[in-house]
N, C-alpha and C positions, 0 to 999 in steps of 0.2 A: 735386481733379478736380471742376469744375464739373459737369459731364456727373452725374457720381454723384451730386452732392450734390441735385442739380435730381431725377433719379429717385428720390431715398431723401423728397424730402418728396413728390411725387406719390402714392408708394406708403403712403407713412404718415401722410397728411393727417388721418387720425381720431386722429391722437395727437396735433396742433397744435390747440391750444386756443387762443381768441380773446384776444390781446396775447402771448401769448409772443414773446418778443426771442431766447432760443435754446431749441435744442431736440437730445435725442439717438435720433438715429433710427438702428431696424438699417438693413442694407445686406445683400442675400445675394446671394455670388457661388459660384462654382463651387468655390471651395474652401472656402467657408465664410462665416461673418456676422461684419462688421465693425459697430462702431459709430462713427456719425460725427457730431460735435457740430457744427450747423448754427445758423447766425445766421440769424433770420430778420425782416423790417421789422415792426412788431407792426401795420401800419395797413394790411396785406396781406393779403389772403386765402392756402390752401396753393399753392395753382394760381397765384398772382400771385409768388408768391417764389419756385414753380420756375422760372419763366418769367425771373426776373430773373439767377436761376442759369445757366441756358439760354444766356441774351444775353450774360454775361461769356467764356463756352465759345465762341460763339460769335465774337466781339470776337478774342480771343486765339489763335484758329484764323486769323483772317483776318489779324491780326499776323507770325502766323510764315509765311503763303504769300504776306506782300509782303515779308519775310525774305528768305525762300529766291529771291524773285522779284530782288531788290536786290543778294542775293551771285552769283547767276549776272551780271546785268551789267553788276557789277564785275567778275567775272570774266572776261569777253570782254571788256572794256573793255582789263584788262589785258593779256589774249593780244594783240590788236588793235595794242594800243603797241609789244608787243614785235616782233611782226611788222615793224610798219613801220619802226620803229627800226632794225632790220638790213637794210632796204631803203633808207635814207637815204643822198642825195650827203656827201658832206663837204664840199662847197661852200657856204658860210654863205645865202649868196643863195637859192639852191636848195632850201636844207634848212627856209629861211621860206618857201618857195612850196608845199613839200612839205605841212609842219603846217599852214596857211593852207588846201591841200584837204582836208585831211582834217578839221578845225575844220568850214568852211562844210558838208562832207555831213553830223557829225553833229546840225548844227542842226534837220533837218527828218525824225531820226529818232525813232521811235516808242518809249517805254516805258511796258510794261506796258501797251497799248493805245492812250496817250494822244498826243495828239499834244505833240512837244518841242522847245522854241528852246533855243540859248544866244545870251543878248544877248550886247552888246559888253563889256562889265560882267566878260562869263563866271556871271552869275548864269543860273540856269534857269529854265525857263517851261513851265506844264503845262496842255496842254488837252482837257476830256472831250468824249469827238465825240458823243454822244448823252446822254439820262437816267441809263441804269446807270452809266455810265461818272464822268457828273457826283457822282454819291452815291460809287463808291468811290474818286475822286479825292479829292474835300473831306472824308468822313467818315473815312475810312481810311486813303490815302498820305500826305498833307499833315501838316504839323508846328504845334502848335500857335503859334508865331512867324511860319509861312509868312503870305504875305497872299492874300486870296480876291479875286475881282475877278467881277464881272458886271454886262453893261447892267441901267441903270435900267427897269421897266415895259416889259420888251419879251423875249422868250424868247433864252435864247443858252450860250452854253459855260459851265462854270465854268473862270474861272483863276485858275492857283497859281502866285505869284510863291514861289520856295525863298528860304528865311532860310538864310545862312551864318554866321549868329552875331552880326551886326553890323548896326549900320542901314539899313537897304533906302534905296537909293540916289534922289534922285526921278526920275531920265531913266528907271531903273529900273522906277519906278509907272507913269511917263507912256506906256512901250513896253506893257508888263504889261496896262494899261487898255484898250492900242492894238488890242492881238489880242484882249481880251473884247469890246470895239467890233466886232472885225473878224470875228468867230467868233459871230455875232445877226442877228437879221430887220433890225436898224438899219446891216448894213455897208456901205450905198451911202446913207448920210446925210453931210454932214462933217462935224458935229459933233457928238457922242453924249455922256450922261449915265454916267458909269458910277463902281458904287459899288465901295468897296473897304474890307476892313479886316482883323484879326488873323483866322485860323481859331480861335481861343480862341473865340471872340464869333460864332461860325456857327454855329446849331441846326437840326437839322428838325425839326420840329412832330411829333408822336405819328398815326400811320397816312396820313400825306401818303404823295403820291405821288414817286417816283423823280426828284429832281433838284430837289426844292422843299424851301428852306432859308430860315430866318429870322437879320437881323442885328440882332443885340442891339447891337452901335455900329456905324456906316458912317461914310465920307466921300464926296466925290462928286468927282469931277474929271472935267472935259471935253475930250474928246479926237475926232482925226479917225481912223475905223477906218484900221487897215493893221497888216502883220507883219513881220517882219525881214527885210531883206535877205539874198542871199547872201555880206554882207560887214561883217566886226566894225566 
């Protein structure tokens, strides 16, 4: 339990002696005092490695509530299917017109706030409508294989092209680019800078502000804004 372990050094920082790497500190709760051997960075103050404790608690709390956010919709994704499955022509014609509407509405629904494509590909596309929303898209939802995408030197969305295991396709990048183009102060330009690259290689900077990220590697491809049609 991080949470513990972040208060057990707060509360017993007079026992952490300058370079200790671990340490055992009590812990007192309502039934009584546990002792808990804590690793601690020796080039840290007590308050700097609670604090590091803190942010793992942290991290892992906000893990499990895009979990639980992810199993709910699969969830109705599944109810959804089944629904409409039992509503389906047996008419083969029909029964492609049918999945074809229901395909193009959920291209321009929202998950977990964000706004969401599916290309033609069937890959996904995620985009944050404001600052917070930027930070917990790229810090939080995103995978580290996904690809990040945002205009060059100009304010705008971040977007999250999803990795499904296999090489990200280029009409892929080129669409992906198309809406970080299209989603910026630059979306009535026709030809826009924008960079892209692994979320591995995305950092923010230590006390930046919300939505302000640094690329340890980019590429640059140029593209004319716009977003997907209503048709794969």
């Amino acid at each position: 339990d991080y949470i513990k372990i972040g208060k057990a050094i707060i509360y017993n920082k007079h026992m952490i002696k300058k370079g200790m790497r671990v340490a055992k500190l009590p812990y007192y709760e309502e039934n009584g005092v546990s002792m808990l051997k804590v690793k601690l960075k020796e080039n840290l103050s007590p308050d700097q490695n609670a604090k590091v404790y803190f942010a793992k608690a942290e991290k892992i709390k906000s893990k499990k509530k895009n979990a639980l956010i992810r199993k709910k919709l699969i969830e109705e994704e599944i109810a959804a299917l089944i629904e409409k499955r039992d509503t389906l022509p047996n008419n083969p014609e029909k029964l492609a017109d049918e999945w074809y509407k229901y395909y193009a509405k959920a291209k321009n629904k929202h998950v977990k706030g964000f706004k969401y494509f599916i290309l033609e590909s069937g890959s996904h596309v995620y985009v944050g409508r404001n600052s917070k929303e930027n930070d917990e898209l790229t810090l939080h939802f995103a995978s580290p294989n996904d690809l990040f995408f945002h205009v060059r030197e100009s304010p705008g969305s971040h977007v999250i092209l999803r990795s499904n295991g296999t090489k990200h396709l280029q009409t892929d990048i080129v669409k992906a680019a198309s809406i970080a183009a299209y989603f910026s102060k630059m979306r009535n330009s026709k030809t826009v800078p924008v960079s892209y690259t692994e979320i591995k290689y995305v950092r923010k900077p230590r006390r930046a502000k919300s939505g302000t990220v640094v690329l340890m590697r980019e590429k640059v491809i140029f593209v004319s804004p716009s977003i997907p049609s209503n048709r794969f």
